[in-house]
C-alpha positions in Angstrom: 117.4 129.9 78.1 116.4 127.2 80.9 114.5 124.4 80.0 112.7 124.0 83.3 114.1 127.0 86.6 112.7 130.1 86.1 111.7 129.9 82.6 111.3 133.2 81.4 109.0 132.1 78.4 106.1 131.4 80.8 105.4 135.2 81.2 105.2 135.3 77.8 102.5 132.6 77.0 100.5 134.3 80.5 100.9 137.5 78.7 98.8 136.4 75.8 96.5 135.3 77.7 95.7 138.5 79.7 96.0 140.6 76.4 93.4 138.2 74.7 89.8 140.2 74.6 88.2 137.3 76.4 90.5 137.4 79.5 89.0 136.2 82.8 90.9 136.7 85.9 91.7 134.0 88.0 94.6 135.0 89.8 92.5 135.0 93.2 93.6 131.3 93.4 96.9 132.9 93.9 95.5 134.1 97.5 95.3 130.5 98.6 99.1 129.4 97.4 100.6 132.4 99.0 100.1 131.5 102.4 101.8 128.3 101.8 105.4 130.0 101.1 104.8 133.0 103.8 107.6 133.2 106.2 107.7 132.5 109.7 107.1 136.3 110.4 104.4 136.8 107.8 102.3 134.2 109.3 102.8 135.8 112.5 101.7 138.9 111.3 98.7 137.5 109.6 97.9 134.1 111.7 98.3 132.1 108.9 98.0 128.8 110.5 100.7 126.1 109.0 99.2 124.6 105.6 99.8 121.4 103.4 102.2 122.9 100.5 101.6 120.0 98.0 98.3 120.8 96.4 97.2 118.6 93.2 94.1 119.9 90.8 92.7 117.4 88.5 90.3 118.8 86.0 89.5 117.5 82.0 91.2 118.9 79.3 91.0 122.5 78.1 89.6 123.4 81.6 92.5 125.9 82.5 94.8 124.2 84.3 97.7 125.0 82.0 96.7 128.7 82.3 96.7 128.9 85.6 100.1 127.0 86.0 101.3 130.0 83.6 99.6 132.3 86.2 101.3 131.2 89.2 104.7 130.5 87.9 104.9 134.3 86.3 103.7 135.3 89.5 106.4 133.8 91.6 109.3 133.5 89.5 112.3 135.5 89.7 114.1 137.0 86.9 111.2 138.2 85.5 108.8 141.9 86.8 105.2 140.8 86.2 103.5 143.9 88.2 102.1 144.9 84.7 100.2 141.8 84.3 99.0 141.6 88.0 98.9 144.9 89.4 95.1 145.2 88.5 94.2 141.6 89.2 92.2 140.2 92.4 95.6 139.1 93.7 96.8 142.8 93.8 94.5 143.0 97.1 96.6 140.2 98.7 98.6 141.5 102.0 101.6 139.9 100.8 101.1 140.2 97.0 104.3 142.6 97.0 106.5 140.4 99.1 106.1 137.1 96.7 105.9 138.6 93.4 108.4 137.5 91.5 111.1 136.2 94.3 111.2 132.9 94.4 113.0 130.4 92.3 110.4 128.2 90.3 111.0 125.1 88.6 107.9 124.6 85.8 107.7 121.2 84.5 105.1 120.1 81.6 105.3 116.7 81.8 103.7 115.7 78.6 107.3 117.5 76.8 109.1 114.5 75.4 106.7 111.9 76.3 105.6 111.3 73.0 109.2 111.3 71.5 110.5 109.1 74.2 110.9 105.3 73.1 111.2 104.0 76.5 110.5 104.7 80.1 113.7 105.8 80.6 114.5 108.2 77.6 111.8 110.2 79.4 113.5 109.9 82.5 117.0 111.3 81.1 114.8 113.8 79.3 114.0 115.6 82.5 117.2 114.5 84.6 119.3 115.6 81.5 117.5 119.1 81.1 116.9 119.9 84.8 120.7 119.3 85.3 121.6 121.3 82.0 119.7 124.1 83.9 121.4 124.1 87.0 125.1 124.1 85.6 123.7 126.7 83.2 122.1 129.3 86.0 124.6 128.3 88.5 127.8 127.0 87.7 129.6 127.7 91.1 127.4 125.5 92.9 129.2 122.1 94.0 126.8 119.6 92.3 127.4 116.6 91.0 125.9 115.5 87.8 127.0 111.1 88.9 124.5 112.1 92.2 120.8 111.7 91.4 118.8 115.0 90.4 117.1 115.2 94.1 120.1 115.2 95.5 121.6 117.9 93.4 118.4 120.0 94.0 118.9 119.7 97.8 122.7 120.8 97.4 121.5 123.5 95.1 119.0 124.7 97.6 121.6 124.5 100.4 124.1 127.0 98.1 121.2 129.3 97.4 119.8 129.4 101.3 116.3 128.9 99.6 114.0 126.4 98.2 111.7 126.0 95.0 108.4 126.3 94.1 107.4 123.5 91.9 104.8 124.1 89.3 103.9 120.7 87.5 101.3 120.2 84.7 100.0 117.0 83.1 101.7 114.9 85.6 99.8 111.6 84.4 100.4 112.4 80.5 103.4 109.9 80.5 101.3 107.1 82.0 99.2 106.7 78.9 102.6 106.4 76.5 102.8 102.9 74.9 106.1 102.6 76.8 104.4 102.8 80.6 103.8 99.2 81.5 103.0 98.8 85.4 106.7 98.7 86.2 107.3 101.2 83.8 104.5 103.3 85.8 105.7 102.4 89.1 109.2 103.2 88.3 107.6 106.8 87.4 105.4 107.5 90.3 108.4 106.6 92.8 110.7 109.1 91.0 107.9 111.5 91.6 107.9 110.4 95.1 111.5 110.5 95.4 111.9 114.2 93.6 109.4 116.2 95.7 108.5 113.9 98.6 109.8 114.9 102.1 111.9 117.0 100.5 112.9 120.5 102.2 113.5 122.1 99.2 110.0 121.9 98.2 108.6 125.1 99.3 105.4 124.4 97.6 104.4 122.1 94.9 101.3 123.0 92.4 100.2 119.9 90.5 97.6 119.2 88.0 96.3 116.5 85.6 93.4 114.5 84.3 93.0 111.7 86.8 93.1 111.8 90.0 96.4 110.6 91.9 94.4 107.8 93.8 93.2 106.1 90.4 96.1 104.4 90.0 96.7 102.6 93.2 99.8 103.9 94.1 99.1 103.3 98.0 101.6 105.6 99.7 104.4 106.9 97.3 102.5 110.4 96.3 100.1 110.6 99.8 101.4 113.8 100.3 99.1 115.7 98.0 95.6 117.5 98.9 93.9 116.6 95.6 91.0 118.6 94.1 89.0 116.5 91.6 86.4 117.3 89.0 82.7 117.8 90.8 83.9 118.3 94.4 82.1 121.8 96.0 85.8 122.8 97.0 86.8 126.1 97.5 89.2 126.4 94.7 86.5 124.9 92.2 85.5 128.3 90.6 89.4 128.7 89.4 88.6 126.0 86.7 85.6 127.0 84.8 83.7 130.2 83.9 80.4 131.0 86.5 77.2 132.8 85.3 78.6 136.2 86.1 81.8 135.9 84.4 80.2 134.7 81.1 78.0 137.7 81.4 80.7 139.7 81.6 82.1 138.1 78.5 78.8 137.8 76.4 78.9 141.7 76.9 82.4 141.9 75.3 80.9 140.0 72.7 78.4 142.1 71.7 80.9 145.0 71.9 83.5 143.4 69.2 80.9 141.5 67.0 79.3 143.2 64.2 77.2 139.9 63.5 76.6 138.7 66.8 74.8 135.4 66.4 74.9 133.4 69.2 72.5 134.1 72.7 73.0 134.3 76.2 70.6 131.5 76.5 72.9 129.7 74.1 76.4 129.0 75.6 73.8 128.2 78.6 72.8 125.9 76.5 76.0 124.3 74.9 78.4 124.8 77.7 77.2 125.1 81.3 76.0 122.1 83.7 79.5 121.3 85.0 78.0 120.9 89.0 80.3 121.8 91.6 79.0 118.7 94.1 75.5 120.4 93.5 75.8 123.6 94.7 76.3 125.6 91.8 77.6 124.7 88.1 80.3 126.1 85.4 80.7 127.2 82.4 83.4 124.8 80.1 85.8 128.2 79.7 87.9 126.7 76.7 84.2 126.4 74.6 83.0 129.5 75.5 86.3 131.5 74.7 86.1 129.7 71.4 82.6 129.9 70.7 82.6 134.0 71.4 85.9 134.1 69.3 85.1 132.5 66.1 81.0 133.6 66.6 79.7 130.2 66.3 78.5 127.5 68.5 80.1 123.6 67.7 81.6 121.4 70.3 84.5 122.9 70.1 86.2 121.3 73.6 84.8 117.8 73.4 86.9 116.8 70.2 90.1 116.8 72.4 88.6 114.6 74.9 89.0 111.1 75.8 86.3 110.0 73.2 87.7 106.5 72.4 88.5 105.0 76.1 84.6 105.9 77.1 83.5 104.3 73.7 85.2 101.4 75.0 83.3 101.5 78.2 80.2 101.6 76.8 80.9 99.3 73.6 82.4 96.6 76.2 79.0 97.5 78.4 80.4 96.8 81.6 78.1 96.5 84.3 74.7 97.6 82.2 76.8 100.5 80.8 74.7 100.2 78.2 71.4 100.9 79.3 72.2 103.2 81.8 73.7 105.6 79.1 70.0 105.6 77.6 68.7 106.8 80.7 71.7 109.8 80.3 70.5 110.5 76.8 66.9 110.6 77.9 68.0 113.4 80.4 67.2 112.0 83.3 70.1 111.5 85.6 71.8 108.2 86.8 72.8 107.2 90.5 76.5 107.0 90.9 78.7 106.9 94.0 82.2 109.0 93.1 84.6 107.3 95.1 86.2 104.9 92.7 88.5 105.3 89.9 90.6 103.8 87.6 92.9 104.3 84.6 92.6 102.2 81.8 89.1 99.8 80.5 90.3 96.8 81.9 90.3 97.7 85.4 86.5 98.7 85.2 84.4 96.1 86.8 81.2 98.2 87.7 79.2 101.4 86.6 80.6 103.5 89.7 83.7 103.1 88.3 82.8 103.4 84.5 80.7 106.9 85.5 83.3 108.3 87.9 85.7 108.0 84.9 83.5 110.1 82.7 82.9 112.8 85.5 87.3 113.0 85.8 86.9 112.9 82.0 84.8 115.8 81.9 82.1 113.6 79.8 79.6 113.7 82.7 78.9 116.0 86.0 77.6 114.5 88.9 75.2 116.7 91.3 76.1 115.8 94.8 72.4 116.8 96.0 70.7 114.0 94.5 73.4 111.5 93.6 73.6 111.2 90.1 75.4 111.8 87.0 74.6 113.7 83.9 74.9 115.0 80.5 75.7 118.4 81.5 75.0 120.0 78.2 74.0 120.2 74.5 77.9 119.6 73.4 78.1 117.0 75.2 74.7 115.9 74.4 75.7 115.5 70.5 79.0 114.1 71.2 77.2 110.9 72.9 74.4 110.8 69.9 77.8 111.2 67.1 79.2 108.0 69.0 76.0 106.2 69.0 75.7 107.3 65.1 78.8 106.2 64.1 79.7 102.7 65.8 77.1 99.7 65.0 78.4 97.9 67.7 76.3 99.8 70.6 73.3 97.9 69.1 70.1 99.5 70.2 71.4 102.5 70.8 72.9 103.2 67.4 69.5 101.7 66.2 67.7 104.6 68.1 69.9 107.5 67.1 69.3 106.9 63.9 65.7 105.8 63.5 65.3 109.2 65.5 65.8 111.1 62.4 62.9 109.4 60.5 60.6 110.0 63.5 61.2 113.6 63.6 60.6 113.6 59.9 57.6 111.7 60.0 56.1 113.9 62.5 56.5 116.6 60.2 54.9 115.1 57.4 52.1 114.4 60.0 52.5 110.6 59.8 51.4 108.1 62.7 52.8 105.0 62.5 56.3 106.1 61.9 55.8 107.2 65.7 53.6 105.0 67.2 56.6 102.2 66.4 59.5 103.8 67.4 57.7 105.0 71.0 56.7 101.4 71.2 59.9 100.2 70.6 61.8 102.7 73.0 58.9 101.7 75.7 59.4 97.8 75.5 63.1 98.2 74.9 63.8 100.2 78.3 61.0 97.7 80.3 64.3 96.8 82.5 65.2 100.3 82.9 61.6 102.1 83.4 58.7 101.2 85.0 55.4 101.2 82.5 53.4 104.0 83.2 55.8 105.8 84.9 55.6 110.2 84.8 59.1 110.2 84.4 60.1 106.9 82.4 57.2 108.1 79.8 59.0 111.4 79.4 62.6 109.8 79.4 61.0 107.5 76.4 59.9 110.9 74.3 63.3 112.0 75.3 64.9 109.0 73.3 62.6 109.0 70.4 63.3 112.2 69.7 66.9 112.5 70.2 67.5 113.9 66.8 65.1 117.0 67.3 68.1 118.9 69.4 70.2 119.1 66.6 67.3 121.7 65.2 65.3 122.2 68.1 65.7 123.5 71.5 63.5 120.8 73.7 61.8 121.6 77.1 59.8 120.0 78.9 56.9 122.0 81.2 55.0 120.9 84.1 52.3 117.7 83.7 49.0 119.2 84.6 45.6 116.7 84.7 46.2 113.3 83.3 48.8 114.5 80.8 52.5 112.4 81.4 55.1 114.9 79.3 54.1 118.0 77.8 57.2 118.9 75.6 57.9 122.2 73.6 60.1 121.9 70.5 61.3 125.6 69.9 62.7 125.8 66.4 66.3 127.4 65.8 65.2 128.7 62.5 62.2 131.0 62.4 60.8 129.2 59.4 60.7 125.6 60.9 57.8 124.5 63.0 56.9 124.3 66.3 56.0 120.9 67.7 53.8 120.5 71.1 53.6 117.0 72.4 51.4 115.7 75.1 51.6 112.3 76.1 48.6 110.2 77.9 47.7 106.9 79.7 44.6 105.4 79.7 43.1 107.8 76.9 43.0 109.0 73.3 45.7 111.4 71.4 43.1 113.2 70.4 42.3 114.1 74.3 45.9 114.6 74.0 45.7 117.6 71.6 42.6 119.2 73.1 44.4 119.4 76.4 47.5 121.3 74.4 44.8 123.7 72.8 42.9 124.1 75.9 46.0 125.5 77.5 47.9 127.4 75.0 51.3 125.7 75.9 53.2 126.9 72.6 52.0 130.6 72.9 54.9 130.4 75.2 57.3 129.8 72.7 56.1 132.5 69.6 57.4 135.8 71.3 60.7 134.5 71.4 61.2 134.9 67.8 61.1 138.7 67.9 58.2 141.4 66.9 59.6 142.6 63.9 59.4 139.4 61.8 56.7 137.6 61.1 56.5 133.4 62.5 56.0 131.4 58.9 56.5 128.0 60.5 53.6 125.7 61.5 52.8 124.5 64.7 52.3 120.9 65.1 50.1 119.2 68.5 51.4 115.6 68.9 48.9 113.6 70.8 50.5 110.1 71.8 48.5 107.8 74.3 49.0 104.1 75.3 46.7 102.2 77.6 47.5 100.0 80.2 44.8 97.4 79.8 46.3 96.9 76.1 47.9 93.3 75.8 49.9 94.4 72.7 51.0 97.8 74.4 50.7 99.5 71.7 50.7 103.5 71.1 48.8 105.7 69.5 49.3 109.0 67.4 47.3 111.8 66.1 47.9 115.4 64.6 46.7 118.7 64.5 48.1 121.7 62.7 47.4 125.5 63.8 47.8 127.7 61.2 48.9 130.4 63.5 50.8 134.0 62.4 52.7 136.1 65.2 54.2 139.6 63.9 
């Protein structure tokens, strides 16, 4: 069995994945690789016009990449018939979809396999040389290589005794650069074997890349140019391949209710926990590896962002480069954060400034960034509790752990109907984010509820509605569990809280929420009106709390 040319065990490990109930096809991406190994005649035929045939996709983990390296190499390679896995799929409607399935000689190479067994940079290297040239003796042993000569060399003998080329399929391509081992020489050494095993070379009938970060992060000037790279949050044609969209979730949700006895969780739901990755602001996606898991096991819990890159962004925001800092409190507020994506970089200490810092977390997968208005987000509610866990857990973010967990206690103390708990901690947020917000301002008054309250999404689901007469942020806290309470809060300037909780009760605003919880059981929770007010004239800019309960029953 070959290690790395047409490795029969990829059909296998696509199989699975087009068996699995939760399948999602994806093989149209397929229709834009094709064309880039047609023949002469095909184009002809078709007016294909000439295309770039080194295509490089750079997405976060668990995103599909791997899958869809499975996809193409099982579609392609020879050896193998794959018409039962594709002969229903999108790509099935493809013009030439007979005359490249399956005959073409692939070479698939993971490049995270023996990186993290490998001592030194070049173990690794004779890792790959060493198997690649175990395969070509092994599949062809009549063909006059020879194993002293460099493997590109072989490869272009190889090609010149089979009178065709190879289509290279090559996933995690920047996994080796984070091994202890890679030191810049180390990592130059790497990128110009790249360079040297794919550029130029006319054995290369197409080469599909994918990875993490971008090729240009690393500064590599000219050596790996050849590439059209896709990154994470461009509106690029090929964007919907990675990620799930609205309708494919629906179809999926349905499965769901199909094969679940129990079903728990809600369309609304893995809105909720997973959408919000923007495609340069045009339309967003789904995280597929967290909905597939979610549906599967019935349960929603950040199920994609504990294989992320949690410690290197800790690090830029512990190390606060460039008012990281504050900036993620404006992210955790919900409001966005103006970022220009055109800079990257690959470790901490090449991060001078907060474009670079945020681009990072958009490649990571930690942030999206909507191209209509410029700035990155926290796309969605796992993401959400994976920044409020780091805050939590690591002291030295200062305020910010200070807020996450005070937030708890003010949550409580509203509960228990208690003022001052509140009126501090609003006070607090307000002063502490003076250099980020402007006093008095609609927005920066509902970012500071936002913060206060950043423990309520853990057992609420938290909107906020339209101001209407002097109110600042109406917000509607919509328990999870039918038997918690509602909370209403209205926030004013220049008035009194309890003007505040008239204006809630004037207008009804958490009528909206009591349907929701279904006619056939009875709402036992309270609902709670938060007034909060702070004048402007006030020296000591303090706030100001006050309560009401309804004692309100909806069957």
């Amino acid at each position: 069995m070959s290690t790395y040319i047409n490795k029969t065990k990829i059909r296998v490990m696509y199989e699975k994945v087009v068996d699995s109930t939760y399948f999602v096809d994806k093989s149209g991406l397929l229709n834009s690789l094709i064309p880039l190994v047609a023949t002469r005649q095909e184009r002809k035929q078709l007016r294909i016009d000439l295309s770039n045939n080194y295509i490089c996709f750079t997405r976060p983990r668990r995103f599909g990449k791997s899958i869809n390296a499975y996809m193409i190499a099982t579609y392609f390679m020879k050896g193998i018939d794959s018409h039962d896995l594709f002969d229903d799929l999108m790509v099935s409607s493809n013009p030439l979809y007979e005359n490249h399935i399956n005959k073409h000689d692939v070479i698939f190479m993971d490049l995270s396999f023996g990186a993290s067994s490998a001592r030194t940079y070049d173990e690794y290297i004779s890792i790959i040389t060493e198997n690649l040239m175990f395969d070509i003796k092994q599949l062809y042993p009549e063909a006059p290589i020879d194993p002293k000569r460099p493997v590109f060399i072989n490869l272009d003998i190889l090609s010149d005794y089979l009178g065709n080329g190879f289509i290279f399929v090559i996933d995690e391509w920047d996994y080796p650069l984070y091994m202890p081992f890679m030191q810049e020489r180390e990592k130059e050494r790497y990128i110009k074997f790249l360079s040297e095993l794919l550029k130029g070379q006319t054995y290369v009938e197409m080469c599909y890349m994918t990875g993490i970060m971008p090729i240009n992060t690393y500064d590599i000037g000219t050596p790996l140019n050849m590439f059209d790279e896709y990154i994470m949050g461009a509106d690029d044609m090929h964007a919907e391949y990675f990620g799930f969209n609205d309708h494919e979730v629906d179809l999926l949700y349905r499965k769901y209710l199909a094969v679940q006895s129990k079903a728990i969780i809600t369309r609304r739901q893995l809105a909720e926990w997973y959408d919000g990755y923007c495609l340069g602001g045009r339309k967003c996606l789904y995280n597929p590896e967290a909905v597939v898991t979610a549906l599967t096991k019935n349960r929603l819990a950040e199920y994609w962002s504990s294989s992320g890159k949690y410690e290197e962004l800790y690090t830029f925001i512990a190390h606060d480069i460039d008012g990281s800092r504050d900036a993620v409190a404006i992210l955790l507020s919900g409001e966005g954060y103006p970022v220009k994506i055109n800079q990257y970089a690959s470790s901490s200490t090449k991060m001078t400034n907060l474009d670079q810092v945020f681009s990072a977390m958009v490649v990571f997968g930690f942030l999206t960034y909507n191209g209509n208005d410029g700035k990155v987000y926290i796309p969605n509610l796992e993401l959400m509790k994976k920044f409020e866990e780091m805050l939590r857990n690591n002291r030295s973010l200062g305020y910010l752990h200070t807020l996450a967990i005070s937030s708890e206690d003010v949550l409580w103390a509203t509960k228990r109907l208690q003022a001052k708990p509140v009126e501090d901690a609003v006070k607090l947020v307000h002063d502490k984010e003076i250099s980020l917000f402007k006093y008095n301002d609609e927005d920066a008054y509902a970012a500071i509820v936002n913060l206060t309250y950043i423990a309520a999404r853990d057992f609420y689901e938290v909107t906020r509605e339209n101001k209407g007469g002097t109110g600042y942020a109406d917000f509607l806290f919509r328990p999870k569990r039918k038997d918690d309470d509602i909370i209403v809060i209205e926030m004013k300037v220049d008035d009194t809280p309890q003007n505040a909780i008239e204006q809630i009760k004037s207008r009804e605003y958490f009528k909206a929420l009591l349907p929701s919880f279904g006619e056939t059981r009875e709402y036992t929770g309270r609902i709670i009106l938060v007034g909060i007010a702070y004048n402007r004239k006030d020296p000591a800019k303090n706030h100001h709390c006050a309560f009401e309960v309804i004692d309100y029953r909806y069957s």
